[in-house]
C-alpha positions as CSV (number, residue, x, y, z in Angstrom):
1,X,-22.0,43.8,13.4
2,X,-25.1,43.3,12.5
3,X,-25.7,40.4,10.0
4,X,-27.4,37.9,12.0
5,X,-29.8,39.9,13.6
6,X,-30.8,41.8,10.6
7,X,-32.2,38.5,9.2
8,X,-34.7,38.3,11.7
9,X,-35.8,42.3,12.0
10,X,-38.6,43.4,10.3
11,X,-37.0,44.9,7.4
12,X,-36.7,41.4,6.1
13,X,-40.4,40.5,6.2
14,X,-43.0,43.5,5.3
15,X,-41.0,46.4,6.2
16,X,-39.2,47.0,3.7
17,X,-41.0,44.8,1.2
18,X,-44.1,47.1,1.3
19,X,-42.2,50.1,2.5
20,X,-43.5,53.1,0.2
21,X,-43.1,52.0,-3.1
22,X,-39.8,51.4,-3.2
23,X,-40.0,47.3,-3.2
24,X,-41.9,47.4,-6.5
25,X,-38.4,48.6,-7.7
26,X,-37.0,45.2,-6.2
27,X,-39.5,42.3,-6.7
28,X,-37.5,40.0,-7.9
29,X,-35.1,40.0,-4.8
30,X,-35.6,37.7,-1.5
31,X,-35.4,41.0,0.4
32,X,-39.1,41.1,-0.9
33,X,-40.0,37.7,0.4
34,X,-43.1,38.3,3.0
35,X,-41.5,35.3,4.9
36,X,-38.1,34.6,4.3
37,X,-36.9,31.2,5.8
38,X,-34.6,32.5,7.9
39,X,-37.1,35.0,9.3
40,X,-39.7,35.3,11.6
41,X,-43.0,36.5,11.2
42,X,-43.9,40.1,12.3
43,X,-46.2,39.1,14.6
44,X,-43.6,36.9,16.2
45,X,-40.9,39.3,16.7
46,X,-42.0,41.3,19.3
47,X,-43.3,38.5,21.6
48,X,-40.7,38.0,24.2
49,X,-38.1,40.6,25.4
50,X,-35.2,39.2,23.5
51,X,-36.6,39.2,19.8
52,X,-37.9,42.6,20.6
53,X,-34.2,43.7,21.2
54,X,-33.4,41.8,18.2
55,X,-35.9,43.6,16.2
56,X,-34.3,47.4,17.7
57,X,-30.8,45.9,16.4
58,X,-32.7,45.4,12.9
59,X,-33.2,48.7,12.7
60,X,-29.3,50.0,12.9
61,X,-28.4,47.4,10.8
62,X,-31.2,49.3,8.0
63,X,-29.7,52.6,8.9
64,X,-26.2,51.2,8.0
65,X,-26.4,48.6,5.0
66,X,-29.0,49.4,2.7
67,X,-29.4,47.8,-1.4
68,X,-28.2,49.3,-4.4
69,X,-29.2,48.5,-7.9
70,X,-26.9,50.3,-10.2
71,X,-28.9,49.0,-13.0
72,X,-32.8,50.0,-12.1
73,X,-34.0,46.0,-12.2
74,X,-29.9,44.5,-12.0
75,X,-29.3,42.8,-9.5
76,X,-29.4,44.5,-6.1
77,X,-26.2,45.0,-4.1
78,X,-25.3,45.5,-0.6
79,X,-23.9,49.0,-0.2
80,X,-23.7,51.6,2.6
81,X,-26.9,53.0,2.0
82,X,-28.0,55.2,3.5
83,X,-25.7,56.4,6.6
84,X,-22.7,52.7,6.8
85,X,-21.1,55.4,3.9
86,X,-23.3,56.5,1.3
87,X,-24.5,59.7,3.0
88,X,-20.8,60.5,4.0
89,X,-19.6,59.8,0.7
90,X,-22.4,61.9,-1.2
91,X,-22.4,65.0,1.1
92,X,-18.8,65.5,0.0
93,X,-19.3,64.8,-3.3
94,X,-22.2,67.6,-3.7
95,X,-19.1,70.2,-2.3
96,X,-15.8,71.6,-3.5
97,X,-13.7,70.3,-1.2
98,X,-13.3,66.5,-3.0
99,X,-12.3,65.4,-6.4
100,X,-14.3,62.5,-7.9
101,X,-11.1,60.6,-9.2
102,X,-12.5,57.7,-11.4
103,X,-15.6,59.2,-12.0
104,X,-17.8,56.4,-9.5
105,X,-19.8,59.4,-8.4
106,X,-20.0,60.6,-11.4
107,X,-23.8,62.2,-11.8
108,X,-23.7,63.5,-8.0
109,X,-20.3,65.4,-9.0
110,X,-21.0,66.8,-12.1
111,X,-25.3,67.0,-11.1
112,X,-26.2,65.3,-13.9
113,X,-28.7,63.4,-12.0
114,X,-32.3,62.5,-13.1
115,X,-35.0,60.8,-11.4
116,X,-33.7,57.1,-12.4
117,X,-29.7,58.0,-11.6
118,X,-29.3,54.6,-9.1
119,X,-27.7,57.1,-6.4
120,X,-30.8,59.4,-6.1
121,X,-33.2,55.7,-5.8
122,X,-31.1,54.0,-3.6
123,X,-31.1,57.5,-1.1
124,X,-34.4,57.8,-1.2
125,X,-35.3,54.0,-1.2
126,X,-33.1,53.2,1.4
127,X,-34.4,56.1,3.8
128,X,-37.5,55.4,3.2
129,X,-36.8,51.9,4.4
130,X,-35.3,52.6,7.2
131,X,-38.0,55.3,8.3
132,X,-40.5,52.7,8.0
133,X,-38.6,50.1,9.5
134,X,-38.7,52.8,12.7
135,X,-42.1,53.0,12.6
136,X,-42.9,48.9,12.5
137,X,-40.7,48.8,15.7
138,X,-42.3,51.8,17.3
139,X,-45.5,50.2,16.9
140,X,-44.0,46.4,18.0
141,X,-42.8,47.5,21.4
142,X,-46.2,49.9,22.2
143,X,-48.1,46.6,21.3
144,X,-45.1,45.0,23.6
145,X,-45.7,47.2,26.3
146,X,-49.3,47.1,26.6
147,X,-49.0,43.2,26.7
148,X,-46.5,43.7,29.4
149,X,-44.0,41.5,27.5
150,X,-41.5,44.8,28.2
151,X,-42.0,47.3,30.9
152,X,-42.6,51.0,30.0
153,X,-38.9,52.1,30.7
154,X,-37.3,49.7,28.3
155,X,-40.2,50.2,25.9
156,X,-39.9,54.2,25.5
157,X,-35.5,53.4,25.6
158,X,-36.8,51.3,22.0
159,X,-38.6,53.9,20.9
160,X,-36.5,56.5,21.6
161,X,-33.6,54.8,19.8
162,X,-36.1,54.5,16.5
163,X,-37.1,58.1,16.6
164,X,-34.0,59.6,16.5
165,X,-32.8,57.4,13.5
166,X,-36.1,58.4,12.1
167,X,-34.9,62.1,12.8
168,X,-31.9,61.5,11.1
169,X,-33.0,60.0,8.4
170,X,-36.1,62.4,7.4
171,X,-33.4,65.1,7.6
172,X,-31.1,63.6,5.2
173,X,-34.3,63.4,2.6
174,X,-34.6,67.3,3.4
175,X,-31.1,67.9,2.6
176,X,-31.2,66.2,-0.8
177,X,-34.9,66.5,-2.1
178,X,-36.3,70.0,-0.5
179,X,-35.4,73.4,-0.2
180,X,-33.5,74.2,3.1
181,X,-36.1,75.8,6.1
182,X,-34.7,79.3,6.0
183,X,-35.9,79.4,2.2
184,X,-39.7,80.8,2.8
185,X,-39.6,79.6,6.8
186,X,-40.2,76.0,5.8
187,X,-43.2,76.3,3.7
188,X,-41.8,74.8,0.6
189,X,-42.8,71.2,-0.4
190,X,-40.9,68.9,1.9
191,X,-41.2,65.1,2.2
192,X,-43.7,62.7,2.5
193,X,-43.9,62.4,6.2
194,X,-44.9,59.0,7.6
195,X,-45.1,57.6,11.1
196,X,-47.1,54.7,10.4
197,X,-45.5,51.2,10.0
198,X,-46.5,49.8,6.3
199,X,-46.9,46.4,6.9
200,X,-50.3,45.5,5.4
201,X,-52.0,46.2,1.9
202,X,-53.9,48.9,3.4
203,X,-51.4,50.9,5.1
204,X,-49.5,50.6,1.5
205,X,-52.6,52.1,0.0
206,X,-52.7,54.9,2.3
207,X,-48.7,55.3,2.0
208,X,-49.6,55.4,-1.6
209,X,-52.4,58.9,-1.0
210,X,-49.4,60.6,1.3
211,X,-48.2,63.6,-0.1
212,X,-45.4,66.4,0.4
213,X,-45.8,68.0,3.8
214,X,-43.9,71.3,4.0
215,X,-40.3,71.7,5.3
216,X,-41.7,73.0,8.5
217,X,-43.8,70.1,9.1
218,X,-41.4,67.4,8.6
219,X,-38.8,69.6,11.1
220,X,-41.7,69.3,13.2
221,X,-41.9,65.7,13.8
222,X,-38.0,65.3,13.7
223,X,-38.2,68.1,16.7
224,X,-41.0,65.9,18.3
225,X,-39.0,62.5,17.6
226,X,-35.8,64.3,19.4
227,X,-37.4,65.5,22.4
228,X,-39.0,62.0,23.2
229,X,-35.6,60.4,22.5
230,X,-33.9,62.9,24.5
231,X,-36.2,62.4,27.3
232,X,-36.3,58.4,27.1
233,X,-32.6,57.2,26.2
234,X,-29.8,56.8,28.4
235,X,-27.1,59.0,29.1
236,X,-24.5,56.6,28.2
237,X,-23.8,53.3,27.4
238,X,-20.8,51.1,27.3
239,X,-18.3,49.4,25.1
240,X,-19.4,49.8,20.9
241,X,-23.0,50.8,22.4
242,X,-21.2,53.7,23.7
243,X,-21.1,55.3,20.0
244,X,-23.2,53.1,18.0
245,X,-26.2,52.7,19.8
246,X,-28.3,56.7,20.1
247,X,-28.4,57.9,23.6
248,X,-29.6,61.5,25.4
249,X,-26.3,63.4,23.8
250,X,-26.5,62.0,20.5
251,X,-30.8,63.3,20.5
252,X,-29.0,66.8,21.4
253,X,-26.8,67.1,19.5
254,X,-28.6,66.2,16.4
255,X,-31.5,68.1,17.8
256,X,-28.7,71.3,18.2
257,X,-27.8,70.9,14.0
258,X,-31.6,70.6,12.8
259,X,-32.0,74.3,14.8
260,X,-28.7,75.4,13.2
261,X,-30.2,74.7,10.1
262,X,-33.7,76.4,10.9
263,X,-31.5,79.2,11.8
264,X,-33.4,79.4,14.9
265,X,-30.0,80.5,16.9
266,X,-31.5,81.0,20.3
267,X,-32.9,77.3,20.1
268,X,-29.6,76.0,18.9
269,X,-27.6,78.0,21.7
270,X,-30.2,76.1,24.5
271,X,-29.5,72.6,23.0
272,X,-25.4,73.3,22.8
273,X,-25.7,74.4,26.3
274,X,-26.7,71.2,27.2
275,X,-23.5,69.5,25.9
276,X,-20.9,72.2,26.5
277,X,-19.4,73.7,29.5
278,X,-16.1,75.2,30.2
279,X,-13.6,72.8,31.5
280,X,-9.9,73.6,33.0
281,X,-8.5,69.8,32.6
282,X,-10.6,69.0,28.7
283,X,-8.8,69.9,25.5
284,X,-9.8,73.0,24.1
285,X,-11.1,74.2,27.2
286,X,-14.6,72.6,26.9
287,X,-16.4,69.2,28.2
288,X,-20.1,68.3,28.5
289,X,-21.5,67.7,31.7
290,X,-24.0,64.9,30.1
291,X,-22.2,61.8,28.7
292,X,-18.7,63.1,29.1
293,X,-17.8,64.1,25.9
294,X,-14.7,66.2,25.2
295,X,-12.0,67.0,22.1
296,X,-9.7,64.6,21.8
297,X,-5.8,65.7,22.1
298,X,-5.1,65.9,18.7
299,X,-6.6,65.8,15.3
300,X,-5.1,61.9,15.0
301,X,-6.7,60.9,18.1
302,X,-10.2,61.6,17.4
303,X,-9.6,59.1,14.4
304,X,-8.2,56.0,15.7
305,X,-9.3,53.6,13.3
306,X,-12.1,51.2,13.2
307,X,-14.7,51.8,16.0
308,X,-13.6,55.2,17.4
309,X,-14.9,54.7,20.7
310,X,-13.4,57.9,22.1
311,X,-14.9,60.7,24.2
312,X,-15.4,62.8,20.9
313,X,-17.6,60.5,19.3
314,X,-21.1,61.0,20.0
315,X,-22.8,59.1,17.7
316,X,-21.8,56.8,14.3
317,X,-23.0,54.5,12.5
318,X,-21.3,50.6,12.7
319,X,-19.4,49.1,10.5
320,X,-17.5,45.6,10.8
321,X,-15.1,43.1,9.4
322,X,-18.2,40.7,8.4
323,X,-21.1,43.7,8.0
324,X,-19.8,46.8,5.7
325,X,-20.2,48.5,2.6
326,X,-18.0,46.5,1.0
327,X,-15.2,47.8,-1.2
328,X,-17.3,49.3,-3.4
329,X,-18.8,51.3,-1.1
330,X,-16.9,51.4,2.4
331,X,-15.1,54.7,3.8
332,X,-11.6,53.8,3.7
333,X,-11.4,52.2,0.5
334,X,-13.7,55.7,-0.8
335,X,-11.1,58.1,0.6
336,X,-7.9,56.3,1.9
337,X,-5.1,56.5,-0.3
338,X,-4.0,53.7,-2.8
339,X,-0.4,54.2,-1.5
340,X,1.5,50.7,0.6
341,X,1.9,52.0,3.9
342,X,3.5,54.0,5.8
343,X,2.3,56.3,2.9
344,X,-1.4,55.3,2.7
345,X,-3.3,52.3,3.1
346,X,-3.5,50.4,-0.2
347,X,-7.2,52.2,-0.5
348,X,-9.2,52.2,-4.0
349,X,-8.6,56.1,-3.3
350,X,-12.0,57.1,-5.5
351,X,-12.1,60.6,-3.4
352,X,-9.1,62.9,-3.2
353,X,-9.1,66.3,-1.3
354,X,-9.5,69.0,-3.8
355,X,-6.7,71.4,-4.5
356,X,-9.6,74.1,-3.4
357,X,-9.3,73.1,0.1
358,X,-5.7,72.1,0.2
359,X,-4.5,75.6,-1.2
360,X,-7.1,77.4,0.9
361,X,-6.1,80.5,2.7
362,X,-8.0,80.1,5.7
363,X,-6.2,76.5,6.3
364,X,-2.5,77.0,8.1
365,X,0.1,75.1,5.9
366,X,1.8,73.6,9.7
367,X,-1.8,72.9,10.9
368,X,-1.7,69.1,11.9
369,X,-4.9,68.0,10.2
370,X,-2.8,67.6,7.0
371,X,-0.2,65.8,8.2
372,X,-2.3,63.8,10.7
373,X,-5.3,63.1,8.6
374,X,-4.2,63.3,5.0
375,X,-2.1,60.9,3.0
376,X,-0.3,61.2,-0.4
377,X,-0.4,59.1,-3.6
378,X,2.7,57.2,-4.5
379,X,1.9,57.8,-8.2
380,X,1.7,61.7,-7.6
381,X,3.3,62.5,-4.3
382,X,1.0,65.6,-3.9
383,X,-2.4,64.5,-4.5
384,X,-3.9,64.1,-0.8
385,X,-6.9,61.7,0.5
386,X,-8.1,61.4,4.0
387,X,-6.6,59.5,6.6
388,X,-9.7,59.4,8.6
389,X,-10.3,55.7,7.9
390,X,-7.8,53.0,7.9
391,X,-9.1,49.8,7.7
392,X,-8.8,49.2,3.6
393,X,-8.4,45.5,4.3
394,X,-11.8,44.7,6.2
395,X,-13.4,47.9,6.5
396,X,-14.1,48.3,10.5
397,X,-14.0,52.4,10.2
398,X,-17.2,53.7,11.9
399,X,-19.6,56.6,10.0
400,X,-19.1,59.8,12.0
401,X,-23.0,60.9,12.4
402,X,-21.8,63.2,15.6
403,X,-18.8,64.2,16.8
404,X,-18.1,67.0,19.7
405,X,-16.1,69.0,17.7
406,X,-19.4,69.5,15.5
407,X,-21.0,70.6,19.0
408,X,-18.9,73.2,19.4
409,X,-18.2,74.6,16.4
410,X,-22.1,74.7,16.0
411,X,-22.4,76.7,19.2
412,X,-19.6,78.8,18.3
413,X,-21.9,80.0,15.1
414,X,-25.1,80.0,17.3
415,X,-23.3,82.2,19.6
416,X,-21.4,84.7,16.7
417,X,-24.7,85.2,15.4
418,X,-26.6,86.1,18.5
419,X,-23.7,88.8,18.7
420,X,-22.0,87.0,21.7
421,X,-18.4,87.4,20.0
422,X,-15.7,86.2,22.8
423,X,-17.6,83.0,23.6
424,X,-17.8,82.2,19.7
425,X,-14.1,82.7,19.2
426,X,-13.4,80.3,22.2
427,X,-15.5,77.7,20.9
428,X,-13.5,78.2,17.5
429,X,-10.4,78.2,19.0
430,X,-11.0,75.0,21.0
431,X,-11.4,73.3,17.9
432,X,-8.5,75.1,16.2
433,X,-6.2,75.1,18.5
434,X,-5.1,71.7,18.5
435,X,-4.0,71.8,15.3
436,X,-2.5,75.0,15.0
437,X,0.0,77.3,16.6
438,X,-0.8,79.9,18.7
439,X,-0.2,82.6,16.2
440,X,-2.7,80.9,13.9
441,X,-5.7,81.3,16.2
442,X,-8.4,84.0,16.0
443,X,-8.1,86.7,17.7
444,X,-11.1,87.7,20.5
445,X,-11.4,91.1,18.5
446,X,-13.0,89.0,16.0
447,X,-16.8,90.2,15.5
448,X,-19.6,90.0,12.7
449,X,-19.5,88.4,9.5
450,X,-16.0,88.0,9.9
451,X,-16.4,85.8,12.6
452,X,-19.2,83.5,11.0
453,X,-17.1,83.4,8.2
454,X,-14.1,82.3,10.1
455,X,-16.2,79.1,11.6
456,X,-17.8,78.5,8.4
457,X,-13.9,78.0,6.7
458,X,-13.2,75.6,9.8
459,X,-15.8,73.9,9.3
460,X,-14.8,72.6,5.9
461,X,-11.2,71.6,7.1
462,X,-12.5,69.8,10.5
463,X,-15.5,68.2,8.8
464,X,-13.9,66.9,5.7
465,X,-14.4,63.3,4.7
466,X,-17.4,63.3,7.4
467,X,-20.2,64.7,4.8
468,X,-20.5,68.0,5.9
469,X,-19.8,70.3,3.1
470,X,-23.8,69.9,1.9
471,X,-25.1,70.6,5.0
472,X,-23.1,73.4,4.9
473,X,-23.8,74.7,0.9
474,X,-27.9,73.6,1.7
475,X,-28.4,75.4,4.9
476,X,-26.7,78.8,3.6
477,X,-27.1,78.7,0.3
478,X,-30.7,80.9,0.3
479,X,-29.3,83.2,2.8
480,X,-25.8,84.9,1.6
481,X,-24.0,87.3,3.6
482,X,-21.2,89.8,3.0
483,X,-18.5,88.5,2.5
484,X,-19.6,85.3,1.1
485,X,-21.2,85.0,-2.7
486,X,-24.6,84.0,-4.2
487,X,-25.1,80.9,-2.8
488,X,-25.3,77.1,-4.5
489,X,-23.4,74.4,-5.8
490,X,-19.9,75.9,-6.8
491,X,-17.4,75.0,-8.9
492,X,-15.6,72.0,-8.6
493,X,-12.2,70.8,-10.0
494,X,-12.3,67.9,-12.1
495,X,-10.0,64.4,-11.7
496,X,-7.5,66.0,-14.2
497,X,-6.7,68.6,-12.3
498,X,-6.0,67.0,-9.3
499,X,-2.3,66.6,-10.1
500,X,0.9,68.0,-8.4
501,X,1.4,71.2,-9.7
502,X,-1.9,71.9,-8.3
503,X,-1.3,71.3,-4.9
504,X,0.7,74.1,-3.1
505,X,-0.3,75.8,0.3
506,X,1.0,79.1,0.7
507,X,1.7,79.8,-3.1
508,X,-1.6,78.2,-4.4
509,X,-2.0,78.4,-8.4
510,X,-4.7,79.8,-10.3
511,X,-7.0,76.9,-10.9
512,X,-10.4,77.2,-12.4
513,X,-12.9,74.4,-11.7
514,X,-14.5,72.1,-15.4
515,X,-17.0,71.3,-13.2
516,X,-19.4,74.1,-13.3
517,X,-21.2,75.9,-10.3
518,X,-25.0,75.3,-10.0
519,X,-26.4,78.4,-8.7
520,X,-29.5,78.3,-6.1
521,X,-32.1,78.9,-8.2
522,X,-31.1,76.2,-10.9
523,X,-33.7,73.1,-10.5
524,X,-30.2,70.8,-10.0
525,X,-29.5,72.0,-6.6
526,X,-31.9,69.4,-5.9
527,X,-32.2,66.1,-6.3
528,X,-35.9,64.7,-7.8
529,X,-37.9,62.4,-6.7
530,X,-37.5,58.8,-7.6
531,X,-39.7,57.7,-11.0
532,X,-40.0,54.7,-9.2
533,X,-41.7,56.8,-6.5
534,X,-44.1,58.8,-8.4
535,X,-45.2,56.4,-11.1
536,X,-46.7,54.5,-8.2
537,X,-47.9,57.4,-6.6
538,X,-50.4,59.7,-7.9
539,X,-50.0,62.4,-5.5
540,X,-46.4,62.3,-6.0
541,X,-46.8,62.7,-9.3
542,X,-48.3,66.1,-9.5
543,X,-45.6,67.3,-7.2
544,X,-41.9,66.5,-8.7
545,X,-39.5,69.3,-8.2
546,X,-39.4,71.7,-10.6
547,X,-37.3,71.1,-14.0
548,X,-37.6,66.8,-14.1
């Protein structure tokens, strides 16, 4: 993918070595090194059209392979930090609907983390670097632009392409380190919100003065980022760009989830509308008139393997046979089963589906998402894993950031809870549908909390193995509704009961979770704020969330 490149972005000179406190955690790395040898100086990057495209490649490549020190001061480690796995990987892992099977996720399962666990540093670190490696760029092709080195079409296409990763990135510190928006309207403590490159000593100081803004602020200037990248990207590209490089849809769509979550329905209704429209020759019934996208045929089919350049896949994050996690952190080996084939792909297998999903009610034991996207265990038949990646042997397998099927079944809630009942059942059913019978669809009678509910349970079977289940527990955890309980974190199963016996649709056993549930209002629903962070700054300091 990316490897070449990345060595001469930014993030390899001041970006990321200045970039909000997090490099004093890794000093003694090259990453650090103001002028690596097989770099070029900021100042150089953005002088002629082609290292300026270089340095926008840079940033993807900080989105998808960020460090890890496991040891806070070890030796640092390229892992899929924060969106090439990591954020896949941990936003099942803070669910139900995954088993933790050696225990490599250990103090995100069982929230035991504390402001040193290397998981909740390398998140925030790695976000933080890739935020600020945005904002270096943003401020590269302005310069560029001015200098007429670019003209203003290509420059704003740059900048558009940095914003929404800075989007997406801001909301993923939300989902982790604040209270969701519909908890007091957005006016808890948020983030730090910065959209200001820190590349010198004094832009470090005044990172170092930057406080929390509120929830509503930093959803504010991911709004603000979307719209301009909405306005200034393409509406499609071609090839791997098609998916892996952000265009008009994918600033929609991910503009469409950040209203979800605001519960802001209307707004979220107006972005879907942009992307779907009913179609007599799509599967499901459904197409978008911008950038083409549409369901794929069948569950299997919108998981090829490796770069999933189909007309489901909005947006995702690149992985390749010489650029990936690596096997201890890539998405196949995480979730694929350790099985030979035909029965699974010789995986490390570290994530199983939890017998909470697999005996679910709401999930059809012929549907075809568990026999086209789960896999067994040859050591215990009946313990599942996801099928969604294949590529154990070099790790190609894209990150899902945006899919279509997201798009719809989004709409499908904006639209059940604006009271518009028989559209939201046939955006259900257009995902649904092709993997169930007929007789297992919903029926249009379907109203109310009912009907939420009913898209909330298919969410969790669609979206498993893609990071979802957080978004999910965060967004609706302050806001229960009848029939659904207290919201937060519930109870999970632990590795030793994921055996046979436990797995059974139709006839599911009585299983209670060892893991225990975290209700809302314990301080573990969220994550705290790096020590590394708030030793260096003071401001910081005074504002850790509650209980660390």
């Amino acid at each position: 993918m990316n490897n070449v490149l990345f060595r001469f972005a930014p993030l390899s000179l001041r970006a990321m070595a200045l970039a909000a406190f997090l490099s004093l955690g890794m000093s003694s790395c090259d990453v650090t090194d103001l002028e690596p040898k097989d770099a070029i100086t900021e100042s150089a990057a953005f002088q002629t059209p082609e290292r300026i495209a270089l340095a926008v490649t840079g940033v993807y490549n900080a989105a998808q392979s960020g460090f890890y020190d496991p040891l806070n001061g070890g030796a640092l480690q390229t892992r899929g930090y924060p969106f090439g796995s990591a954020a896949t990987e941990f936003g099942d892992m803070r669910g139900e609907d995954v088993v933790d099977m050696a225990g490599f996720f250990g103090i995100v399962y069982s929230n035991t983390q504390t402001s040193s666990s290397p998981n909740v540093v390398g998140m925030w670190s790695n976000l933080y670097a890739l935020i600020n490696q945005c904002n270096v760029v943003i401020e590269g092709v302005r310069a560029a632009q001015q200098r007429g080195t670019i003209d203003q079409a290509t420059a704003a296409a740059y900048e558009g392409e940095c914003r929404y990763l800075r989007a997406l990135a801001y909301h993923e510190l939300l989902l982790n380190f604040a209270r969701p928006f519909s908890d007091n309207n957005g006016n808890n403590p948020g983030v730090p919100y910065r959209d200001f490159a820190v590349n010198t000593a004094a832009t470090l100081e005044r990172a170092k003065t930057v406080g929390r803004n509120s929830v509503a602020e930093v959803y504010t200037g991911m709004l603000a980022d979307l719209d301009f990248a909405e306005q200034s990207l393409p509406a499609t590209r071609t090839g791997n760009l098609r998916v892996s490089r952000a265009t008009k849809g994918a600033a929609i769509a991910l503009k469409q989830r950040l209203r979800q979550h605001q519960q802001n329905w209307t707004a979220a209704k107006a972005e879907g509308d942009k992307l779907v429209a009913v179609s007599t020759s799509a599967p499901g019934g459904f197409s978008s008139p911008l950038g083409g996208y549409q369901l794929q045929a069948t569950p299997q089919a919108a998981f090829p393997g490796g770069t999933s350049v189909t007309a489901e896949n909005i947006f995702s994050i690149e992985n390749s046979s010489d650029d990936n996690p690596g096997v201890n952190g890539a998405l196949p080996n995480f979730y694929g089963s350790p099985a030979a084939a035909p029965v699974g792909i010789q995986a490390r297998g570290l994530i199983a589906i939890s017998p909470i999903l697999y005996n679910a009610s709401f999930w059809p034991c012929n549907d075809l998402r568990r026999t086209q996207l789960l896999q067994g265990n040859a050591a215990t038949p009946a313990r599942y894993h996801s099928f969604k990646y294949k590529d154990a042997a070099t790790n190609t397998d894209f990150a899902p950031i945006s899919r279509y099927a997201e798009v719809l079944l989004n709409q499908a809630e904006a639209e059940a809870r604006l009271g518009n009942s028989l559209r939201a059942v046939a955006l259900l059913n257009a995902v649904r549908g092709r993997a169930v019978q007929a007789t297992d669809l919903y029926p249009v009678t379907l109203t109310g909390d009912a009907l939420v509910q009913a898209i909330l349970n298919e969410r969790r079977i669609e979206f498993v193995a893609e990071g979802f289940r957080w978004d999910d527990i965060h967004r609706l955890s302050p806001t229960p509704f009848s029939p659904r309980p207290a919201g937060g974190i519930p109870a999970k199963v632990g590795n030793s009961q994921s055996i046979a016996a436990n797995y059974n649709c139709g006839t599911p056993p009585a299983i209670t979770g060892s893991v225990n549930a975290i209700p809302y209002s314990d301080y573990r629903f969220l994550w705290p704020i790096p020590a590394i962070e708030v030793a260096n700054n003071p401001v910081l300091a005074a504002q850790q969330n509650p209980g660390y």
